[in-house]
N, C-alpha and C positions, 0 to 999 in steps of 0.2 A: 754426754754430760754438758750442761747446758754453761753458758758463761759465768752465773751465779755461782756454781755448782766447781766450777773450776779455781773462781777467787778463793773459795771457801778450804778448796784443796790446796792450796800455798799458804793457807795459814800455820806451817810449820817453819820451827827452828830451820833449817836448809836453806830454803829457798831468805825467809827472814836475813841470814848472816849474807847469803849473794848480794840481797840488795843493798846492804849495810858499806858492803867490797866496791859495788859498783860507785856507792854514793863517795868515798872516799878517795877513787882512782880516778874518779869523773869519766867510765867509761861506761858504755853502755851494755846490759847483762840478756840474751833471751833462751828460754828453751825452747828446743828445734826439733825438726824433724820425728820419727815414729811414737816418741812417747806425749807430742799433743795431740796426735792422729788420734794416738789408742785413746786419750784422756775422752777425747770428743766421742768417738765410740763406746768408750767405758768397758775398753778391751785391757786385761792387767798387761804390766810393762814393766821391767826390769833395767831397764839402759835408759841412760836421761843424757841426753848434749845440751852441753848449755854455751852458745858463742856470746863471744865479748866482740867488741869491736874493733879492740888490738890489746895486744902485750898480752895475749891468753896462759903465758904461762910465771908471768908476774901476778895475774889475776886470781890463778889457782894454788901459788905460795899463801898466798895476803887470806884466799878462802882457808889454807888447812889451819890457819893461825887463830882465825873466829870461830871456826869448831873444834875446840879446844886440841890443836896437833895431829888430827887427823892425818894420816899417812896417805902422801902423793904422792904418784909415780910420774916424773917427769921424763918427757921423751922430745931432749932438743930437737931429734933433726925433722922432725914434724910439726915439731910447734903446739902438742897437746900436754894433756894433764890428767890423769887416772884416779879416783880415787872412789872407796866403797864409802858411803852412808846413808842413814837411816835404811838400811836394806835397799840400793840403788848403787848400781855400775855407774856411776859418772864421769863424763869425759867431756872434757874445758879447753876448746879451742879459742882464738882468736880467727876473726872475719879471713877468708880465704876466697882464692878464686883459682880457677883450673884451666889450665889447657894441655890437649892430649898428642901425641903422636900415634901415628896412625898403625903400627905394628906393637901398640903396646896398651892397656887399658890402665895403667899406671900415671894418676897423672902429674905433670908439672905444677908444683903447688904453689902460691903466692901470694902476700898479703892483699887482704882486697875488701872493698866493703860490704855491707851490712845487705844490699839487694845485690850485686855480685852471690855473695855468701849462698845464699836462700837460692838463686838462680842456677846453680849449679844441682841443684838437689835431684834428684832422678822422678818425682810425681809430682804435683801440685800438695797435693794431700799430704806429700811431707817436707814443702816447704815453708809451710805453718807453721808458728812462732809464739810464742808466751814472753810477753813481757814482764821484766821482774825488774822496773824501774819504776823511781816516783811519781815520775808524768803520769804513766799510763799499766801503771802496776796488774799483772793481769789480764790484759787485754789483750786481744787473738791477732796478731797482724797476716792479713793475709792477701799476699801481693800476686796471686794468679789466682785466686778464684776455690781455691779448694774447699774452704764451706761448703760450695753449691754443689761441689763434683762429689765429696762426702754423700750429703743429700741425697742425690742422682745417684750414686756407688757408682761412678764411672773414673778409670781410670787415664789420667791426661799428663803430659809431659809440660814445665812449664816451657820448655826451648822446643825449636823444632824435632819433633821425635827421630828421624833422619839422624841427625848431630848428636842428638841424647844418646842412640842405642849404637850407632858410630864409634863414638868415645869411647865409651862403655860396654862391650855389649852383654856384661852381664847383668846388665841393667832391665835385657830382653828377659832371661831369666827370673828377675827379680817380679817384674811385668804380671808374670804369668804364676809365679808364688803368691803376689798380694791377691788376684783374681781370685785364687780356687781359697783362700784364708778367707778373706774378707767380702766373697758372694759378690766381686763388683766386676762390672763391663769393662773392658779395656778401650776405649778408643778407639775408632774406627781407624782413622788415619794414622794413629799410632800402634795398632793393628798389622795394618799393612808395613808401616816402617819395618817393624819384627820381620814380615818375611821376606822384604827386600833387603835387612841387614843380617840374618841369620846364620851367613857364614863369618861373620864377625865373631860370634863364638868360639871359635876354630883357637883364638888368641888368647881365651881364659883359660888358666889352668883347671884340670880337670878337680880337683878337688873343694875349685869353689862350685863349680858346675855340680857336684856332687851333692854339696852342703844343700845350695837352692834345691835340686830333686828331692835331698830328705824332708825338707821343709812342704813340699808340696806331696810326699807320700800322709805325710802328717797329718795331713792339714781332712776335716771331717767327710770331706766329698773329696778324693783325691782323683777321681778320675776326670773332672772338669779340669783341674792342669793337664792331664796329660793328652786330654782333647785340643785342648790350645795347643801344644807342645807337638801334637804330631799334625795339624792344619797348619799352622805356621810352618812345619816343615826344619823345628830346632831337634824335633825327636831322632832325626833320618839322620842327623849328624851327632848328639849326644848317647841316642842308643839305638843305634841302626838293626840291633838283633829283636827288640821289640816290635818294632817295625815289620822285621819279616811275619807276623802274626797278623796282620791285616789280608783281607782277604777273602773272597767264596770261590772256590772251585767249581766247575760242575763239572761233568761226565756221564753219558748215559743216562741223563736225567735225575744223576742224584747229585746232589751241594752237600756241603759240609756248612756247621757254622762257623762265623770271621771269629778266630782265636782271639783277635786282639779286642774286639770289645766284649767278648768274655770275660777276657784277662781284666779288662776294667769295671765290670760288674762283681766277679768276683772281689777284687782289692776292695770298694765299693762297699761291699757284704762284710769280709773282714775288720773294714773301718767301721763298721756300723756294730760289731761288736766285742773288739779287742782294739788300744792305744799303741801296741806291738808294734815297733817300727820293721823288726825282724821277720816279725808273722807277716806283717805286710809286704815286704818285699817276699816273701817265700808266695803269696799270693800273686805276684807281677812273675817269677819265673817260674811257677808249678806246670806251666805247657809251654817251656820257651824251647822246646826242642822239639815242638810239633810240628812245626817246619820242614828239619833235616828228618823225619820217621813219616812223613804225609805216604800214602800208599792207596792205589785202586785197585781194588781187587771185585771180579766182578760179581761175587758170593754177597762178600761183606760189604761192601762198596768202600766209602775210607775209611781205611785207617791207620793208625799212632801209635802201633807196637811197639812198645821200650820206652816209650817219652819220656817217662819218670824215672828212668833210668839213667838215662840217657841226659834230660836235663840237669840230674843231681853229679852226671860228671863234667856238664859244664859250669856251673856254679862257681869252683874257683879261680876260674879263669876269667869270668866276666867282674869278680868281685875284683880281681887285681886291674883288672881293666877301667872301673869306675872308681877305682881307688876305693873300694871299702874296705873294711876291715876284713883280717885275715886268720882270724881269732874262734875262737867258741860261737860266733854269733854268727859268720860263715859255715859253721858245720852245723849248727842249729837251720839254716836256713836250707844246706844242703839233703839234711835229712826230712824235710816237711817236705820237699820238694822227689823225694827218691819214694814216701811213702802215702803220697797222698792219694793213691789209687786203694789202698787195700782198706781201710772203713768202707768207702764205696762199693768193693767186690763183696763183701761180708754183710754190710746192708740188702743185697741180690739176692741172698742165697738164704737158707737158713743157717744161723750164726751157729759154728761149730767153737768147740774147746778150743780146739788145737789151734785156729784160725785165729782165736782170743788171746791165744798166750804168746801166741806168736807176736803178734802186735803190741801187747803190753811188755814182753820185752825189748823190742824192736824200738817204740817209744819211747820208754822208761819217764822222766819226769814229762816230758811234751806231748805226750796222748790228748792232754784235753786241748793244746793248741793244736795239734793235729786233727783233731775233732771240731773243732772250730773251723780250720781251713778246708775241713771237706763238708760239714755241712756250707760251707760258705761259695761252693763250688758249682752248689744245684743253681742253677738259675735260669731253668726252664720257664717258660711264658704259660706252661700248662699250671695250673695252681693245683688240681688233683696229684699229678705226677710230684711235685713240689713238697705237698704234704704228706705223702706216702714215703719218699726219700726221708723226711726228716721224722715220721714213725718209728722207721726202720733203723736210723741212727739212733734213736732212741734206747731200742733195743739191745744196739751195739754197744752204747755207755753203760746201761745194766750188766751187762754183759764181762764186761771189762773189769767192772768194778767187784763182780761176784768171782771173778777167776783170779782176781788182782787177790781177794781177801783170803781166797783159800790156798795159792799157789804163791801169794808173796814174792811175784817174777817184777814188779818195776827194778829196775837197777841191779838185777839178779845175777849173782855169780857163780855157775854149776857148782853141786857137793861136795866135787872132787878138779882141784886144778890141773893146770899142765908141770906145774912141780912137783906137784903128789904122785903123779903118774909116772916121772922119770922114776923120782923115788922108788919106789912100788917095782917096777919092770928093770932098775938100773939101766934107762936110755939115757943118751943126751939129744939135746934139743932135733928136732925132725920130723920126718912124715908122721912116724907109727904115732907118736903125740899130739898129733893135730888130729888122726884118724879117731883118734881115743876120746879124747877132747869134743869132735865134735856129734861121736854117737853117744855121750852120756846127755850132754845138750839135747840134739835132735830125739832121742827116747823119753825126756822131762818135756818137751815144746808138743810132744804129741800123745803125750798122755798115758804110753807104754809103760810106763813106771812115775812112783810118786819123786816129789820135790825133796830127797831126803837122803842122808851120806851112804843107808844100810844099800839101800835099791841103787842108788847109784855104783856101790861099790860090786856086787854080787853082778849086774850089766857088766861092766870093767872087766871083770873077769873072763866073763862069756866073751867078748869081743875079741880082747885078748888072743885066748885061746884061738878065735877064727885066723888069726893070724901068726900063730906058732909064735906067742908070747909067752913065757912065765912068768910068775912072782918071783922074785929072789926070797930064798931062805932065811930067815931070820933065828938069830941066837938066843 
């Protein structure tokens, strides 16, 4: 968005009533930081800081009063001001300046001026400024250069990056979120800071460390973060089990390929055609357990036996470890991750029923993420082999979808339950019930009998019997 283009964009009530506040107070009003970044890139933005030069939270009373009572949320012991409008998070500080202790990334806050302010900021690119005063209404101030580095997409600290990512060092994280969002270089010299300060990290909590990861799963090329993330050397401490996925073996003349930038071709694949933040992480651990199952054998040479098994029972453990969540969107990710071998064995072979119903129960609503993360999995360098896989997936979704229409197994629950069955036998809860249970199941998944109460019930009986059960008599 060029300068024109920006004047033109303050021409609303908001910004209007700020300058009205500032003329009034006689202080000085600008907006900061990310949402002139985005303006100039013409990236949307949500969140607007607008600093005063002092009394910021006198400044954002006097503001809710000229939009007509706009509700502020004032937060003395910070010194800020909250408040929603025109569809905009805005948040009204007064000029601050920082210094840090070196066991804490929390800093000492204190009133400070207007280059202080701006000097503190963690890029150049977001120490730019929108003036919303008379003087210079609108105009870009910009006291380290960020224009140029905009321009150039190069990513620059305006203080010694050393001090910057010191301070801060989730700052190093932030570094390598804007890089893979916004397609730009990081600084050479700020570069290198990151990996002479990367055990600085150690001191954030893990949950901002989190937040920054989800943001750069997010973001359209996610693998270029976490290329930065594991050369700097931040990956070996924020996710050391990813890590172990780097890598070629050899043995007897045969190698394996390095899981980890698989892992990130895949994610890669994913991103290129689901938003799924979930799918995408079930893409980052669908071989994270190739590692602990690596095996030479000199028939097969290596392999991975159980991976998917195996990584779908470490899944809650690692989610409690990054602090994710530990909810439906963990078990959504542990089951991509436990089934995403079997489209692929089904694709090999020619596609049988039973193989189909299996997996559309198995799935139930996730089949076509599931189908996405295994087509998203081929990433062979051969384009024949490439094309032939994704044929044969082809296949597999007709497939699914002709057994899904006839057998009505998404979210399926056999004919006959484990209540009906105490019932029926007069058991309580136990083996013979889960035996019963799981041969009506297993004789519908393979096709031994239809989807329907009569055939399930007449099985039931046969079973039964094998196991010196009766019916109870009825009156």
């Amino acid at each position: 968005m060029t300068s024109v283009e920006i004047k033109a964009y303050l021409n609303k009530p908001l910004f209007e009533a700020v300058q009205k506040v500032s003329n009034e107070l006689k202080l000085e009003a600008f907006i900061v930081g990310g949402f002139v970044r985005d303006l100039i890139l013409d990236r949307p933005s949500k969140d607007l800081d607008i600093v005063v030069s002092e009394r910021g939270i006198e400044f954002a009373k006097a503001l809710s009063k000229k939009l007509d009572g706009t509700k502020v949320n004032i937060f003395e012991r910070f010194g800020t001001a909250q408040f929603v409008a025109d569809g905009l998070d805005i948040e009204i500080v007064g000029a601050r300046k920082e210094s840090y202790r070196y066991d804490s990334r929390n800093p000492m806050v204190e009133n400070g001026t207007l280059h202080e302010d701006r000097s503190r900021r963690d890029f150049t690119i977001n120490a730019l400024s929108i003036s919303l005063n008379d003087k210079d209404y609108g105009e870009i101030i910009d006291p380290f250069g960020g224009l140029n580095h905009i321009e150039k997409k190069l990513l620059v600290t305006p203080l010694d990056p050393v001090i910057t990512y010191s301070d801060d060092p989730l700052r190093m994280m932030r570094a390598i979120r804007f890089a893979t969002q916004l397609g730009f270089r990081i600084e050479d010299q700020s570069l290198k800071a990151i990996e002479t300060q990367r055990d600085r990290i150690r001191i954030v909590s893990q949950e901002r460390i989190t937040d920054e990861l989800n943001k750069i799963i997010a973001s359209s090329k996610p693998s270029l973060g976490f290329k930065l993330l594991f050369n700097t050397g931040l990956l070996h401490i924020i996710f050391p089990k990813m890590v172990e996925l780097y890598g070629v073996e050899h043995r007897n003349g045969v190698s394996h390929k390095d899981n980890f930038y698989h892992t990130l071709q895949v994610l890669d694949n994913v991103a290129d055609r689901s938003s799924d933040l979930w799918l995408r992480w079930s893409a980052i651990l669908h071989d994270i357990a190739k590692p602990d199952t690596k095996r030479f054998d000199k028939v097969h040479g290596w392999t991975f036996h159980g991976h998917e098994d195996r990584g779908a029972r470490m899944v809650p453990k690692l989610f409690r470890t990054l602090k994710l969540p530990q909810d439906h969107k963990m078990r959504f990710v542990q089951k991509m991750v436990k089934l995403h071998l079997r489209p692929i064995a089904l694709s090999n072979d020619k596609v049988s029923d039973s193989g189909v119903r299996r997996l559309v129960f198995d799935a139930g609503d996730d089949l076509e993420n599931l189908m996405i993360l295994c087509e998203s999995d081929i990433t062979s360098k051969n384009e024949l082999k490439v094309k032939r896989f994704l044929n044969n997936f082809e296949k597999v979704r007709s497939k699914c979808i002709e057994v899904e229409e006839k057998d009505r197994l998404r979210n399926w629950e056999p004919p006959i339950g484990g209540a009906e069955i105490m019932n029926i036998f007069g058991l309580n809860p136990g083996r013979e019930v889960g035996v019963l249970k799981t041969a009506i199941r297993e004789s519908i998944l393979e096709g031994e009998i239809d989807n329907n109460y009569d055939d399930a019930y007449q099985l039931l009986l046969r079973k039964a019997d094998e196991i010196n059960l009766k019916p109870l008599k009825r009156d």
